[in-house]
MIBAKE-314987 format. One line per 10 residues: their letters; for each residue x, y, z of N, C-alpha, C. Coordinates in nm, 2 decimals, decimal comma. Atoms other than C-alpha are relative to their C-alpha. Example, Ala and Ser with C-alpha at 12.3 -4.5 7.8 and 13.67 -1.06 7.14 Angstrom:
! MIBAKE-314987
as	0,09 -0,12 0,00 1,23 -0,45 0,78 0,09 0,12 0,00; -0,09 -0,11 0,00 1,37 -0,11 0,71 -0,08 0,11 0,08
! end
This chain:
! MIBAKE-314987
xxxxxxxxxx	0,03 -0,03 -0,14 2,06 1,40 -0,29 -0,13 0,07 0,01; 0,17 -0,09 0,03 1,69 1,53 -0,18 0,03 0,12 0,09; 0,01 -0,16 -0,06 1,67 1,87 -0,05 -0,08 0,00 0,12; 0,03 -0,01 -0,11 1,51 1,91 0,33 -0,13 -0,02 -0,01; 0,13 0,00 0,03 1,16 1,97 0,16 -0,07 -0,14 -0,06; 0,05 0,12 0,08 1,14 1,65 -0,04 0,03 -0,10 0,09; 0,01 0,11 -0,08 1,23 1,43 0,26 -0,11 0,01 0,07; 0,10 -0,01 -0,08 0,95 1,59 0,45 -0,11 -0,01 -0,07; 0,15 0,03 0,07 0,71 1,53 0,16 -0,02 -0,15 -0,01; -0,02 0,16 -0,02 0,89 1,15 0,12 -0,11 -0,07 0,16
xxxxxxxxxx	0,03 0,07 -0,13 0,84 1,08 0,52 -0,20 0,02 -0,01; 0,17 0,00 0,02 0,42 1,20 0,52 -0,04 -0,08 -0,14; 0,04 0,11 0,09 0,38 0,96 0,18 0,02 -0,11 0,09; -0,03 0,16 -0,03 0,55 0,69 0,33 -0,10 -0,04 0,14; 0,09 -0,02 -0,10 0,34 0,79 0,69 -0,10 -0,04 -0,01; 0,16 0,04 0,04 0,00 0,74 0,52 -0,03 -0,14 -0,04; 0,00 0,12 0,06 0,07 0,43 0,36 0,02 -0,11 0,11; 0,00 0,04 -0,11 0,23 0,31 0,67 -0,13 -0,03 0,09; 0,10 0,02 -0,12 -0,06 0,37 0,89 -0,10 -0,09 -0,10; 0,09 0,08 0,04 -0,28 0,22 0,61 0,04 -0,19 0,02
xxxxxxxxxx	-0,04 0,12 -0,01 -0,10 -0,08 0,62 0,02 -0,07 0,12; 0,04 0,01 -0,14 -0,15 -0,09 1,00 -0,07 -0,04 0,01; 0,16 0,04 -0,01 -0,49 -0,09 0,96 -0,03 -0,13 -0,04; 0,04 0,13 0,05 -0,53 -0,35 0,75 0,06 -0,12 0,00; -0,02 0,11 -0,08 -0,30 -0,59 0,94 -0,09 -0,01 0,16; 0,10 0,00 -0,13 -0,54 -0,50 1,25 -0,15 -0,01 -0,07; 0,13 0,06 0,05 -0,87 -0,59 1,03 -0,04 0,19 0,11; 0,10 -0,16 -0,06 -0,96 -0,16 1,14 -0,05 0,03 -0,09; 0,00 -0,08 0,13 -1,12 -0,13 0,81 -0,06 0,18 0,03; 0,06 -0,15 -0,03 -1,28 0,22 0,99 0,15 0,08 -0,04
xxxxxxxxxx	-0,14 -0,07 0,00 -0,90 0,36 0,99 0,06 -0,04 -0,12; -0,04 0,06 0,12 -0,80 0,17 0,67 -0,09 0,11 -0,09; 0,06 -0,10 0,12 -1,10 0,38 0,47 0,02 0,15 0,03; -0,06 -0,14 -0,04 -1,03 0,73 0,67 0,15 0,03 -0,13; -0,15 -0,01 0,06 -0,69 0,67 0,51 -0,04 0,03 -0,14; -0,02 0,04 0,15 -0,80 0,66 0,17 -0,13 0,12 -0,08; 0,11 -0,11 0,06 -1,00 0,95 -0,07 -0,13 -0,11 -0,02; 0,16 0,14 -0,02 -1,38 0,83 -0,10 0,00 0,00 -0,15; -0,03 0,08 0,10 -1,29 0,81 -0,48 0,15 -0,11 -0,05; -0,06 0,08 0,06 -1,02 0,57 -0,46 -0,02 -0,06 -0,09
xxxxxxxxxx	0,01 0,13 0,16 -0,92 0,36 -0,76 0,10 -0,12 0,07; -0,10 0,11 -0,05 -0,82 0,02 -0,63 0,00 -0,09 -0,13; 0,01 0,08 0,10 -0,70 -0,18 -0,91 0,01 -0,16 0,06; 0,00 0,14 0,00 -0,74 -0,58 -0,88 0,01 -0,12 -0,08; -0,01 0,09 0,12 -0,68 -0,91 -1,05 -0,17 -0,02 -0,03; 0,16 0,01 0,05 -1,06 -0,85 -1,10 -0,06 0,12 -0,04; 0,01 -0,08 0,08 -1,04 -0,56 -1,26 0,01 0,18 0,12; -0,01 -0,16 -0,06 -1,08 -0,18 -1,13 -0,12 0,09 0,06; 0,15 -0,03 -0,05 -1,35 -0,02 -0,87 0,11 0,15 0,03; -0,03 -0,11 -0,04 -1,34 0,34 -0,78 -0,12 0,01 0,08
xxxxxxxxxx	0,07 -0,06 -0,15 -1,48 0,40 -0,39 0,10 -0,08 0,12; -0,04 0,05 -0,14 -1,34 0,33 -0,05 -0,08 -0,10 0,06; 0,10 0,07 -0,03 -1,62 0,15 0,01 0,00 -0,14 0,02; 0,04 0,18 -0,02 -1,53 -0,22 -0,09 0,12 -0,02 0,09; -0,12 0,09 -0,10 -1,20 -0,22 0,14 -0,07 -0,08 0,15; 0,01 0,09 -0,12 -1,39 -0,30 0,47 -0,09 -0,15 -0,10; 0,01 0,12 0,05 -1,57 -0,61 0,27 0,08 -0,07 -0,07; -0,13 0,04 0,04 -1,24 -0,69 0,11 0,02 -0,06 0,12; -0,03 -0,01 -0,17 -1,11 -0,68 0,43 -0,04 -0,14 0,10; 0,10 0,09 -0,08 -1,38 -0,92 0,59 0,06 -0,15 -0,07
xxxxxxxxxx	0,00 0,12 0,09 -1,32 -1,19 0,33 0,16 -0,03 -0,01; -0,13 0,08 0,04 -0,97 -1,19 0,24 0,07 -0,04 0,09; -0,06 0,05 -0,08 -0,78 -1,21 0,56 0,17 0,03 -0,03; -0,13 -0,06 0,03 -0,49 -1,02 0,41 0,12 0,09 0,13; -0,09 -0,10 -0,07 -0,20 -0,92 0,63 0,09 0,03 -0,03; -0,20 0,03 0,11 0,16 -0,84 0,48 0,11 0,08 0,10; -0,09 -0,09 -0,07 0,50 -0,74 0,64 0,09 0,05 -0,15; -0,12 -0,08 0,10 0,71 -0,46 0,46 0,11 -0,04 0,00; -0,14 0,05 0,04 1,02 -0,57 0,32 0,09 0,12 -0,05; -0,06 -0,11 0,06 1,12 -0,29 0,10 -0,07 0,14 -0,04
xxxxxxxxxx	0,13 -0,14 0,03 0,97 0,11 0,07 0,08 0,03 -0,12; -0,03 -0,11 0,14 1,03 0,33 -0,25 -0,14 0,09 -0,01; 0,01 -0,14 0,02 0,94 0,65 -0,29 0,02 0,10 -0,08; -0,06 -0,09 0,13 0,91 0,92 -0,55 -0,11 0,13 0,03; 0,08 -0,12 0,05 0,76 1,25 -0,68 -0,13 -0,04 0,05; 0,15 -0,01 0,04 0,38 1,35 -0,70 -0,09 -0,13 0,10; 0,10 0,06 -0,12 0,30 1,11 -0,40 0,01 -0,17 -0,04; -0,01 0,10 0,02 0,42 0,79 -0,57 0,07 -0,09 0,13; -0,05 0,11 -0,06 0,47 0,48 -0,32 -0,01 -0,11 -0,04; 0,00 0,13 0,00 0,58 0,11 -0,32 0,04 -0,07 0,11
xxxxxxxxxx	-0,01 0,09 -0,12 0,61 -0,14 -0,08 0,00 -0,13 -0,03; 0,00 0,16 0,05 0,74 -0,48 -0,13 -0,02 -0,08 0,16; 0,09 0,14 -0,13 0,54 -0,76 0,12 0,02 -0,09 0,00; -0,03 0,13 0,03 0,58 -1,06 0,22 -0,17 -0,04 0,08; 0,14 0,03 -0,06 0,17 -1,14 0,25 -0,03 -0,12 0,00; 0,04 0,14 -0,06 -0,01 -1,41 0,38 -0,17 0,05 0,04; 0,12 0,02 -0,02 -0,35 -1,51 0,34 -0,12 -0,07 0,07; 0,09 0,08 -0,10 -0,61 -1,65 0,59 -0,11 -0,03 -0,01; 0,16 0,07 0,02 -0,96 -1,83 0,65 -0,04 0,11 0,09; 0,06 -0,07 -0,07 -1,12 -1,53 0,81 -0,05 -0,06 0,15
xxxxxxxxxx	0,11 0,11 -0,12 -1,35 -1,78 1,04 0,09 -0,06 0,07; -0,11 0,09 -0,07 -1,04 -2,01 1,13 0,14 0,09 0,03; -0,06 -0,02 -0,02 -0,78 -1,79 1,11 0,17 -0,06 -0,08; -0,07 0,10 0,07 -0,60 -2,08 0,91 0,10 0,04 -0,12; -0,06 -0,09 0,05 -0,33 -1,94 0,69 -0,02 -0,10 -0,13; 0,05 0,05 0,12 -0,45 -2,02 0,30 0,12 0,07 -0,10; -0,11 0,01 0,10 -0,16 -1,89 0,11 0,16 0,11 0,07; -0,16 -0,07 -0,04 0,22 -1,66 0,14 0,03 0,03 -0,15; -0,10 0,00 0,14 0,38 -1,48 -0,15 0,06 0,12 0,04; -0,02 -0,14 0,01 0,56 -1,17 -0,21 -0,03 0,06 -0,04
xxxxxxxxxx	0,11 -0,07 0,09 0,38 -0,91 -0,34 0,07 0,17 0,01; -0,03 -0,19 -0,02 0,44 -0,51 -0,44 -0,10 0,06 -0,03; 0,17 -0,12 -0,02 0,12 -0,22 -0,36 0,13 0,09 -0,06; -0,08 -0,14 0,06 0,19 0,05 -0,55 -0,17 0,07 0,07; 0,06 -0,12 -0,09 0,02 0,37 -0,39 0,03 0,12 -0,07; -0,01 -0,17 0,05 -0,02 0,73 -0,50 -0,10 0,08 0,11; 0,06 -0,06 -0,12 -0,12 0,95 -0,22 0,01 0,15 -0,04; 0,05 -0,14 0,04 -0,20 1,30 -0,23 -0,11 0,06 0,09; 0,10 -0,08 -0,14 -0,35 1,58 0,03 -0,05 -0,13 0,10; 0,03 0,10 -0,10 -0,30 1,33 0,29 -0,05 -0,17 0,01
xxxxxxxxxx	0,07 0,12 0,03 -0,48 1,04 0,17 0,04 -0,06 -0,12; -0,03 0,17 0,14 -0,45 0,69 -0,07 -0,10 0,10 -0,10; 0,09 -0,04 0,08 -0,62 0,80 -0,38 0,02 -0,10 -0,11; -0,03 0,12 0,10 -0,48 0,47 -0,61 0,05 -0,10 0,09; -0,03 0,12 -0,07 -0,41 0,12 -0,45 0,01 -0,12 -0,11; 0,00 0,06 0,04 -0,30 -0,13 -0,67 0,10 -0,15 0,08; -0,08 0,10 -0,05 -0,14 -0,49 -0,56 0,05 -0,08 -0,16; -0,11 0,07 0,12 0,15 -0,62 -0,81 0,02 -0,18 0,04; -0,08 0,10 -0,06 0,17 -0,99 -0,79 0,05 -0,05 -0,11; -0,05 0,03 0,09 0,38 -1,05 -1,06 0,23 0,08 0,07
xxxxxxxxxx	-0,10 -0,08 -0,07 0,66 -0,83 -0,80 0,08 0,11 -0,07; -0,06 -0,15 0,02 0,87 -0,56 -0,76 0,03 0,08 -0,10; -0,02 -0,16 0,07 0,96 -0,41 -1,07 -0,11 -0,01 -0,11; 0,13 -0,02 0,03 0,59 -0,44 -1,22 -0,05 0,11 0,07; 0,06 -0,13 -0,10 0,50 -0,19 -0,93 0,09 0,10 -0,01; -0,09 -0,22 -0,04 0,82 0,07 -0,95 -0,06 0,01 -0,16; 0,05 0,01 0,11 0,74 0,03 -1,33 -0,10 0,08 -0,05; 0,12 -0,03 0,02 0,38 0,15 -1,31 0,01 0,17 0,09; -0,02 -0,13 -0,06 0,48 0,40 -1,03 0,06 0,05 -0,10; -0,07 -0,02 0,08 0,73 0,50 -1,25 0,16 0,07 0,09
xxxxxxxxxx	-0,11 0,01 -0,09 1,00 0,47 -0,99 0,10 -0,15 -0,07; -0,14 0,08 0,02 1,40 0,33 -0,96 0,02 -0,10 0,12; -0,06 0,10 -0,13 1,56 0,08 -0,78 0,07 0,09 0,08; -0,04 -0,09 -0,08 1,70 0,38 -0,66 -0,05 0,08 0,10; 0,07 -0,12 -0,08 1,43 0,56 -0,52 -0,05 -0,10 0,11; -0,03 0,11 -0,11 1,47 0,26 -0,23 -0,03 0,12 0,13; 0,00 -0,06 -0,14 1,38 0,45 0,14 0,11 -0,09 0,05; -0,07 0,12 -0,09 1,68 0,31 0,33 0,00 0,05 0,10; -0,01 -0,09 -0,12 1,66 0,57 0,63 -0,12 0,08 0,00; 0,10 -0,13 -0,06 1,37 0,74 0,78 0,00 0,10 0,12
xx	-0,01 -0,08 -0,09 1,32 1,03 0,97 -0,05 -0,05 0,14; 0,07 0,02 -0,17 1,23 0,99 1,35 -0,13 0,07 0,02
! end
């Protein structure tokens, strides 16, 4: 069971991530990079950049939007989020692919500070967090 303090540190992780994941189904990359320290480390199947900088050109190009399926939650600011994303023609709007996918996230003093996308799924990303099937969010606070 978590103690009164660790749900209120849970609910602000899962908050930040949340709103990032807002952003970047609303193409706001201004609100998407706010969210995130200006040394993020985003890892990619193209390897690993550290700045906030390439999400709004990410952003522009990919056409990434995802809906949350499943949150998990842990210590030291660890998040995951299993998606069911879908990829589009920026220009057309034309939907170019769909998978499931799991972001792992580490957040800290308010902001993203790691952003990785798992497409290999879910337990590649609790794995790496170093999260349980257990540490599942099934109730949030109001």
């Amino acid at each position: 069971m978590r103690s009164a303090a660790t749900v209120a540190v849970v609910t602000g992780q899962l908050g930040v991530v949340e709103a990032w994941l807002d952003a970047v189904d609303r193409a706001d990359s201004a609100a998407a990079v706010a969210l995130c320290a200006p040394d993020l480390e985003v890892v990619g199947p193209r390897g690993t950049v550290r700045s906030r900088d390439v999400l709004g050109p990410w952003m522009a190009r990919a056409g990434f939007t995802a809906r949350p399926l499943r949150w998990f939650c842990g210590a030291g600011g660890a998040v995951v989020v299993e998606q069911e994303a879908t990829w589009a023609d920026p220009a057309t709007g034309a939907e170019l692919g769909r998978a499931v996918v799991a972001s792992r996230f580490l957040v800290a003093d308010g902001v993203i500070t790691h952003l990785q996308r798992h497409d290999v799924g879910l337990p590649a990303a609790l794995a790496a967090a170093g999260l349980r099937r257990t540490d599942e969010v099934t109730a949030r606070a109001g």
